[in-house]
C-alpha positions as CSV (number, residue, x, y, z in Angstrom):
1,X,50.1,19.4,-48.9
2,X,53.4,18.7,-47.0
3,X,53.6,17.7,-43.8
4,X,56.8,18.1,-41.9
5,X,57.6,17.4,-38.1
6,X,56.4,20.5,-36.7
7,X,53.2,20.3,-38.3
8,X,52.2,16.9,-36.9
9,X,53.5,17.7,-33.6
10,X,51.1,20.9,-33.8
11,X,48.6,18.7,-34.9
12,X,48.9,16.6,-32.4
13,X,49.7,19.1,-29.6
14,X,45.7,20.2,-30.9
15,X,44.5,16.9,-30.7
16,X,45.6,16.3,-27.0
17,X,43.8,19.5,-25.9
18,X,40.8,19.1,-27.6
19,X,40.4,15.9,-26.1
20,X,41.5,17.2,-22.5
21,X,38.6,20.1,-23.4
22,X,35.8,17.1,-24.1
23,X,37.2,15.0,-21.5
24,X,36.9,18.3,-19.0
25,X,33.0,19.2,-20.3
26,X,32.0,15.4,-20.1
27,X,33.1,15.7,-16.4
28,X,30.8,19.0,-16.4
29,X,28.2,16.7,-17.5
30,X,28.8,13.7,-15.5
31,X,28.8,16.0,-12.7
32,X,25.7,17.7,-13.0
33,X,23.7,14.5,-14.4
34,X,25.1,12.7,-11.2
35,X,23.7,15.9,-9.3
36,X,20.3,15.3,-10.2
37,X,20.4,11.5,-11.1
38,X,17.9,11.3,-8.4
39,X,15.2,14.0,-8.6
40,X,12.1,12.9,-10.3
41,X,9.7,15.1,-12.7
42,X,5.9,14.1,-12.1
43,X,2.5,15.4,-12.3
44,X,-1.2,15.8,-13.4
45,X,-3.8,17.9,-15.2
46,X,-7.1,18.5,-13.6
47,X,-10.3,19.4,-15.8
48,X,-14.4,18.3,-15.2
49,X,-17.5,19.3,-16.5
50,X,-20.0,20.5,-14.0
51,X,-23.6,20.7,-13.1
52,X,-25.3,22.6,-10.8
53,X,-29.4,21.8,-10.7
54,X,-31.5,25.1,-9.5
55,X,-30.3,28.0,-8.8
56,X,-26.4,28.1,-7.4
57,X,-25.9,28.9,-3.9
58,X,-23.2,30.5,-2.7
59,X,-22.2,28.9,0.3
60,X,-21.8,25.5,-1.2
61,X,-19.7,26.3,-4.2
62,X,-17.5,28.9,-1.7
63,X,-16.9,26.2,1.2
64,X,-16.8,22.8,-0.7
65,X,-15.4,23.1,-4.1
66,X,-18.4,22.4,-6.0
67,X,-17.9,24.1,-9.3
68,X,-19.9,26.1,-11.2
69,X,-22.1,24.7,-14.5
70,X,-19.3,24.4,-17.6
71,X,-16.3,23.1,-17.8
72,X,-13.5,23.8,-15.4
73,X,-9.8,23.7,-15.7
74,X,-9.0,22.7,-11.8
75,X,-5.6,22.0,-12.1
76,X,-1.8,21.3,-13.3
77,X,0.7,20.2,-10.8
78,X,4.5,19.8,-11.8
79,X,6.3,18.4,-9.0
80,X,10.6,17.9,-8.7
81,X,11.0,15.3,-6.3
82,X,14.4,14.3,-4.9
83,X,13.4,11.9,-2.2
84,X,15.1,11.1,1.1
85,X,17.5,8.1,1.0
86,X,17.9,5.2,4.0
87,X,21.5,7.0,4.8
88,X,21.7,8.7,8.2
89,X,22.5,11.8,6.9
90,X,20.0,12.1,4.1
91,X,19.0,15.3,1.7
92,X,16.5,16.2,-0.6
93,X,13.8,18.6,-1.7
94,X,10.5,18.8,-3.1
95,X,8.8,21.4,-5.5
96,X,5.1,21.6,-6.8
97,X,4.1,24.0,-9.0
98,X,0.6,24.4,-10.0
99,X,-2.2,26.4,-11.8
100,X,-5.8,26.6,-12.2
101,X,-9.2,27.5,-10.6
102,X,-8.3,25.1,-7.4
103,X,-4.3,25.6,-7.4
104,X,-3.1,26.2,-3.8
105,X,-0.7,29.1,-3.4
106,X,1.1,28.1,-0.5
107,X,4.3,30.4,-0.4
108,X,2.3,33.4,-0.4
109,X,1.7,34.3,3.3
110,X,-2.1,35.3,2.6
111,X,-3.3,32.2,1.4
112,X,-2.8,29.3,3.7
113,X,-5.8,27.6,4.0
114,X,-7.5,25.6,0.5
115,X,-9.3,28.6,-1.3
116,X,-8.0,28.0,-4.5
117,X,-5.7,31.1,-5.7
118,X,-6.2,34.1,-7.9
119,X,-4.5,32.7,-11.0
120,X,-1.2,32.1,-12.7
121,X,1.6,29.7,-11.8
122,X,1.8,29.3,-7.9
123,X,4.2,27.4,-5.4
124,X,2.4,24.7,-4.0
125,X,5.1,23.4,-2.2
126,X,8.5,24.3,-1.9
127,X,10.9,22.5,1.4
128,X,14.3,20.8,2.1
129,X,14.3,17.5,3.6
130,X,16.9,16.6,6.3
131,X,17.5,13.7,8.3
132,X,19.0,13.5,11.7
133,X,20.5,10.3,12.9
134,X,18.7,10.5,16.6
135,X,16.9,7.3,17.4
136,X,15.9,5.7,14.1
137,X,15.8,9.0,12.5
138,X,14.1,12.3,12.3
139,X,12.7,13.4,9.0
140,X,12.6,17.3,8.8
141,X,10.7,19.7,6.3
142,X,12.0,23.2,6.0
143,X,9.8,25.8,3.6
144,X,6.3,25.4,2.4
145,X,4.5,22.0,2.8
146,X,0.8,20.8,2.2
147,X,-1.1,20.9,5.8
148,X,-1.3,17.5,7.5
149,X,-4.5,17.1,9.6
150,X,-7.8,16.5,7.8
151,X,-9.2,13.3,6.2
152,X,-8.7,15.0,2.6
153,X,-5.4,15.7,1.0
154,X,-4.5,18.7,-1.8
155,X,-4.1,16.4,-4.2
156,X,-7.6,16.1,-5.8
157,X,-7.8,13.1,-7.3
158,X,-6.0,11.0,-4.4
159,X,-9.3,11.7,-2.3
160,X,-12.3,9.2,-2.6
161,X,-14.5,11.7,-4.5
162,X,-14.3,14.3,-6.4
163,X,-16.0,17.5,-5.2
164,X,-13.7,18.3,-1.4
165,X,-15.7,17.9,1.5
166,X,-16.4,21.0,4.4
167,X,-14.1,19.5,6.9
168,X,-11.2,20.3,4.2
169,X,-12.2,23.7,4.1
170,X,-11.5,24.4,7.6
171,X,-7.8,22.7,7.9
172,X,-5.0,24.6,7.2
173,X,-4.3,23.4,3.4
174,X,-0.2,24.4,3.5
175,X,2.4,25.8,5.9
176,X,5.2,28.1,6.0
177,X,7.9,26.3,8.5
178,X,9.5,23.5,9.8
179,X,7.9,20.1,10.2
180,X,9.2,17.1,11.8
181,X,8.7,13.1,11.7
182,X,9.8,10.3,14.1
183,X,8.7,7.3,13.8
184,X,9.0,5.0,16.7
185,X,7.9,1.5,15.1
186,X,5.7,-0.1,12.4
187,X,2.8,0.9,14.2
188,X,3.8,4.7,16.0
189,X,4.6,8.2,14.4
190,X,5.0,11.5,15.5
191,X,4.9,14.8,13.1
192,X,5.4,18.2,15.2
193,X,6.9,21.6,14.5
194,X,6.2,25.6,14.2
195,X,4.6,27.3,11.5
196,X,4.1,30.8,10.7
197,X,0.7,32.2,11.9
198,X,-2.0,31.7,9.5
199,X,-4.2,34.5,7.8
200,X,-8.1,33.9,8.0
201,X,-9.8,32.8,11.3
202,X,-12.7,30.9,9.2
203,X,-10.4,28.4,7.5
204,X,-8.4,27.4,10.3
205,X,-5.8,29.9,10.9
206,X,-5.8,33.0,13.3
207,X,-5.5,36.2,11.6
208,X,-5.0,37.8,14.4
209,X,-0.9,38.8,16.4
210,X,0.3,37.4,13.1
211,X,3.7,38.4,14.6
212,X,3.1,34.5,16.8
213,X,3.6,31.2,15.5
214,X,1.4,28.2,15.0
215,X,2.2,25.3,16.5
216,X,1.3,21.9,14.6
217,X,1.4,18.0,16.1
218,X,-0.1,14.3,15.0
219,X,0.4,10.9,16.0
220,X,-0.7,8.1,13.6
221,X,-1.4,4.3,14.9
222,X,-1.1,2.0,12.1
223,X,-2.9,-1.9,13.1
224,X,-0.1,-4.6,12.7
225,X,-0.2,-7.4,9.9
226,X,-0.8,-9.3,13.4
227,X,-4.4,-7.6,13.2
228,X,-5.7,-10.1,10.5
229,X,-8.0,-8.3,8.2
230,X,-7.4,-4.8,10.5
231,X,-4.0,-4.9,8.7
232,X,-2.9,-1.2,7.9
233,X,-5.7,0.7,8.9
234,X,-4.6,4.0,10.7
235,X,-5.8,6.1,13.3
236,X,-4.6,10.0,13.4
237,X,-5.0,12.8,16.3
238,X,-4.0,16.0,14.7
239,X,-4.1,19.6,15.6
240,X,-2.8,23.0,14.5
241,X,-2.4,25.4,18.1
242,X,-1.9,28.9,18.5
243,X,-0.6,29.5,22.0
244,X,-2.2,32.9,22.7
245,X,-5.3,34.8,23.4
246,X,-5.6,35.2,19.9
247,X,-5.3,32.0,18.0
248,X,-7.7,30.0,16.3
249,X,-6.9,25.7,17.5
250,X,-8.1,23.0,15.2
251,X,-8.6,19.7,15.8
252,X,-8.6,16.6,13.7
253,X,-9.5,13.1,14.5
254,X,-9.5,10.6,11.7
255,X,-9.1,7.4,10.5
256,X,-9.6,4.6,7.6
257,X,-10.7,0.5,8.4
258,X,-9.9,-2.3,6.5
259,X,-13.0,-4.8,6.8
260,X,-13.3,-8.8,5.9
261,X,-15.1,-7.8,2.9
262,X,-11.8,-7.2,0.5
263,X,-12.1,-4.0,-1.4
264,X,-13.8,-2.6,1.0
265,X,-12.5,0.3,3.3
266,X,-14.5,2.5,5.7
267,X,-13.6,6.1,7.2
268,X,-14.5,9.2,9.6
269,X,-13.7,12.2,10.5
270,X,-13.9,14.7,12.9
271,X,-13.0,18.6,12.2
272,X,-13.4,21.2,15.0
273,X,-12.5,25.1,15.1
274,X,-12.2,26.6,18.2
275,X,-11.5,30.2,18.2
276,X,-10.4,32.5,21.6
277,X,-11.0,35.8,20.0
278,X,-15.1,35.4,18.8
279,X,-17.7,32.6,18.9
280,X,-16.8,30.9,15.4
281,X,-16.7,27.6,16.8
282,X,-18.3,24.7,15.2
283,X,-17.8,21.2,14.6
284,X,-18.0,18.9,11.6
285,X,-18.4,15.1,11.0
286,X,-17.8,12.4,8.1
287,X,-18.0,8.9,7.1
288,X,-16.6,7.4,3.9
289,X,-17.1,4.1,2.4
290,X,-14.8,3.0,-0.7
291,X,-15.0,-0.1,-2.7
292,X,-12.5,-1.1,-4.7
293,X,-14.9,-3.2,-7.2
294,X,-12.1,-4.5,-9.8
295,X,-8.8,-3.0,-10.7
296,X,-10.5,-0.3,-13.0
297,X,-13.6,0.4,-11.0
298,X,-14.3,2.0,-7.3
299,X,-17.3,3.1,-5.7
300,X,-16.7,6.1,-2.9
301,X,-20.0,7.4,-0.9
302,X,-19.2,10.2,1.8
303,X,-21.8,11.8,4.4
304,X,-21.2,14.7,6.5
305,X,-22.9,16.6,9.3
306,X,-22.2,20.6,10.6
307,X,-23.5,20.3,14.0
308,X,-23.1,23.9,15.1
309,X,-24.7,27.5,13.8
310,X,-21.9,29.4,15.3
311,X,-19.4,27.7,12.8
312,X,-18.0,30.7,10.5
313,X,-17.5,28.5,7.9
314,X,-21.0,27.7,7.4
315,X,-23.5,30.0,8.7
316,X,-25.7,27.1,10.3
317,X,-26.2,23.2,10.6
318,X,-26.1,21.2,7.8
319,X,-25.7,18.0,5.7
320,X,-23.9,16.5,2.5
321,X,-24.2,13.3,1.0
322,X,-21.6,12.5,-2.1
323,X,-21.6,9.6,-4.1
324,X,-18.3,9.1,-7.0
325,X,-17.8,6.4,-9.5
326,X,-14.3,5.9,-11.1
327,X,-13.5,3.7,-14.0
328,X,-10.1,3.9,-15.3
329,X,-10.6,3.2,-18.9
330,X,-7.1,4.8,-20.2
331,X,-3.9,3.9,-18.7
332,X,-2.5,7.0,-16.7
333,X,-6.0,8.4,-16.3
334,X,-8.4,8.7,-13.7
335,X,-11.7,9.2,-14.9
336,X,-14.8,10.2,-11.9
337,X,-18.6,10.8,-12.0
338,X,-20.0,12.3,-9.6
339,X,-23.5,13.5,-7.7
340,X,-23.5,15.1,-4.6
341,X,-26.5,16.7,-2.4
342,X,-26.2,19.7,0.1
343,X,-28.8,20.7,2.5
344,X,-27.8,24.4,4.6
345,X,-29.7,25.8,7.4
346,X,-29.5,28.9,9.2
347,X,-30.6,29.5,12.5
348,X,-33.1,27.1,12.6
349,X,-34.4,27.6,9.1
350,X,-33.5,27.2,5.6
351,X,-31.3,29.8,3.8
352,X,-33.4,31.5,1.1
353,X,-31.8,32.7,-2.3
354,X,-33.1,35.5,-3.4
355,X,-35.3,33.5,-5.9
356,X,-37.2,32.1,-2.7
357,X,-35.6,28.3,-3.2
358,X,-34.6,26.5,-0.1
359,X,-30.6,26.0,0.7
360,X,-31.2,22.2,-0.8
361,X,-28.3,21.8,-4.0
362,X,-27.6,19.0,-6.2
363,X,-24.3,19.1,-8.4
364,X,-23.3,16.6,-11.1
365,X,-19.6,16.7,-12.6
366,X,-17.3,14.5,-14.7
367,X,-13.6,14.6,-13.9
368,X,-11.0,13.7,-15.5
369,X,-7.3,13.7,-14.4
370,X,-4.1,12.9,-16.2
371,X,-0.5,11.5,-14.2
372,X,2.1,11.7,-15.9
């Protein structure tokens, strides 16, 4: 073939804008790579094996989380994280997605409070993070967030044992509105903001004048290294409010102690509904004790008490003791044993099943979670 002037010039003339055009889409590229630089792609999946010895009774397995005998797929959480930054100004989101027998379907307005959802994929969580440059900062939350009072948290295997405790059950496990953080110093924070009014009276949330809004506040104390061994324990006040005749107000006051003995870290908590529209009041109380034995292996006993009969919750006093063991054989992996009793009484005596056995449960399960 012959090449003459004008064909090299052509070809060059091509050359040039096909290298503009690469040049122009590695920008594209650059451009959205640099956009999301930042966000994060994390997780876990949930799954035990249960056991439930004597017949299974309803309350315990409806209020608690205690699974029924089998295996159970519990959960799979994909979270996008794009974290605040230190600037003044900051921005980012979160998103968790999740599914299973225990997923939390927090953006749909009939479901916020911890009974797990129907099925399918569900939004966890879903906000925009904001700060303002007032003071040293406030942090905001804009969407759907996890609830923040209670000793227990929605994600599963972050709690000391397995199996959820009944003071979970009656705190608001997500909310729909805006949240905000200050924090004063090392040792002071403040979280307050307005939430949309909740759905079920018995879990924590008015369903009543849903038209109103929910009002949510906590302060946490956190011990100074000047504390000695008290080092970073914490100390939270919490409570979700509904200002009208119609609301149902929780309370929440919890903490977690650092001892001398190192591995070893106590906690308590105390869970109160107080409804203005019926007499589904009630109170609950717990203690925790978690060792952490060696890097692989902890020990977690929890004890709770339901003081009050008039509790909606649970129809009567009762007690739960809950003993875990984790060993983290597999990197990534959280591995749990578990054993847990529940006594139920109702109005003074025990509550029968239809098979004539007394309210008294014991559960066995295996979990076993991966993080990726």
């Amino acid at each position: 073939m012959k090449f003459n002037k004008w064909t090299l010039g052509l070809a060059a003339v091509g050359a040039v804008s096909m290298a503009s055009a690469v040049r122009a889409d590695e920008a594209k590229l650059s451009q959205v790579q640099t956009a999301l630089s930042n966000t994060t792609i994390s997780g876990y999946v949930d799954v035990a094996a249960n056991y439930v010895a004597g017949n299974q009774h309803r309350q315990f397995g409806e209020y608690s989380d205690i699974k029924s005998d089998g295996f159970t797929f519990n959960n799979v959480t994909v979270s996008l994280d794009k974290p605040l930054d230190e600037s003044p100004w900051a921005a980012g989101y979160h998103v968790d997605l999740n599914a299973g027998s225990s997923s939390i379907d927090g953006f749909n307005p009939n479901a916020q409070y911890w009974l797990p959802s129907a099925g399918g994929v569900t939004i966890r969580q879903a906000y925009v993070a904001l700060r303002t440059p007032v003071g040293n900062g406030i942090d905001w939350k804009i969407g759907v967030m996890d609830g923040i009072t209670g000793y227990e948290g929605n994600t599963a295997y972050l709690n000391p044992n397995y199996s959820r405790s009944y003071g979970y059950a009656i705190n608001p496990a997500s909310y729909n509105g805006l949240l905000g953080t200050y924090k004063v110093s090392d040792l002071l924070k403040f979280t307050g903001g307005i939430v949309n009014r909740g759905t079920s009276q018995g879990y924590g949330q008015s369903a009543a004048n849903r038209s109103s809004f929910d009002y949510v506040a906590s302060a946490t104390l956190t011990a100074p290294d000047s504390w000695g061994f008290l080092k970073g324990s914490t100390l939270y006040a919490q409570t979700v409010q509904g200002f009208d005749s119609q609301s149902v107000n929780n309370y929440s006051l919890n903490g977690t102690l650092n001892t001398p003995v190192a591995g070893l870290t106590l906690g308590f908590a105390w869970d109160t509904l107080q409804s203005l529209v019926s007499s589904d009041d009630g109170n609950i109380y717990g203690l925790y004790a978690s060792y952490q034995a060696t890097d692989k292996l902890s020990l977690a006993l929890r004890g709770e008490y339901i003081n009050n009969a008039d509790l909606a919750l649970v129809p009567g006093a009762g007690e739960e003791v809950t003993a875990t063991v984790a060993y983290n054989l597999w990197a990534n992996v959280v591995t749990r044993a578990e054993v847990r009793w529940d006594h139920i009484e109702h109005n003074g005596a025990l509550v029968r099943e239809s098979g004539g056995d007394t309210a008294n449960q014991i559960s066995f399960a295996l979990n076993v979670v991966y993080k990726f």
